[in-house]
C-alpha positions in Angstrom: 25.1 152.8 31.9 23.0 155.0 30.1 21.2 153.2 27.1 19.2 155.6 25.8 23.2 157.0 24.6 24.8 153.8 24.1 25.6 152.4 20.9 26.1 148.4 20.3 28.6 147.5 17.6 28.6 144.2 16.8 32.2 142.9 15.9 32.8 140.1 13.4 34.7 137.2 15.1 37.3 137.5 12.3 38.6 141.2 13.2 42.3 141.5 12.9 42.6 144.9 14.6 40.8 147.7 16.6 41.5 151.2 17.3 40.8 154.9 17.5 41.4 157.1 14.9 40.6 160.9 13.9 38.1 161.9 11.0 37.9 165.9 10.9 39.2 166.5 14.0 36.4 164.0 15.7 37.1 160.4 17.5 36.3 157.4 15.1 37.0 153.8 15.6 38.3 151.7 13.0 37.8 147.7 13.0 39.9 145.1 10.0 38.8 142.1 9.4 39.1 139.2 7.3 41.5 136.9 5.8 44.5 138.7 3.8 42.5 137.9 0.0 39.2 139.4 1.1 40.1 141.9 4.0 38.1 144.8 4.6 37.3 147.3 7.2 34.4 149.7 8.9 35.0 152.9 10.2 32.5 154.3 12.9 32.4 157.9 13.7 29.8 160.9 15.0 29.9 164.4 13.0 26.9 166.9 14.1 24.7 164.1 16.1 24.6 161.8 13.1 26.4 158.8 12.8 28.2 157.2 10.2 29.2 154.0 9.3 31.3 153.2 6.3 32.8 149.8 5.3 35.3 149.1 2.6 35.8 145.4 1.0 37.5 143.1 -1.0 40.6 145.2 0.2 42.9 142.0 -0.7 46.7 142.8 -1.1 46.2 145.8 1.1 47.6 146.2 4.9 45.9 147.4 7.8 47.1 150.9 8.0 47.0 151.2 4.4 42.7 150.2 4.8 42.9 152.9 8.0 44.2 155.6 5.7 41.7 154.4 2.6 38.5 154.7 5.2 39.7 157.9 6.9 40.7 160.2 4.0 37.1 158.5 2.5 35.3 159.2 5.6 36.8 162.7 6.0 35.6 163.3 2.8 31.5 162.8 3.3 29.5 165.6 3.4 
């Protein structure tokens, strides 16, 4: 392993899901968490050798794909 590339996420004990999705055409990985009345999510991606980290709360009421299409189409939107 190369560490001087390698990024350590931390996951919260209380994630509900993981997987890869797509912001602007680039590989980003989504994590859900939480209870149902307080879930959330954080979306991880790299655009142009910065990376970004965005985290949505107090999602309650909302499902997980409905969170991974909040984050993304929020994500895709940072400039």
């Amino acid at each position: 392993i190369n560490w001087n590339s390698t990024l350590l996420v931390p996951f919260p004990t209380d994630t509900n899901n993981l997987r890869q999705v797509t912001v602007n055409g680039e590989p980003a990985m989504l994590m859900t968490s939480g209870p149902r009345n307080s879930q959330g999510g954080v979306i991880y991606w790299q655009q142009g050798g910065t990376i970004y980290i965005l985290q949505g709360s107090n999602l309650a009421g909302m499902g997980d794909q409905e969170i991974a299409d909040l984050l993304v189409r929020t994500a895709e939107s940072v400039q």
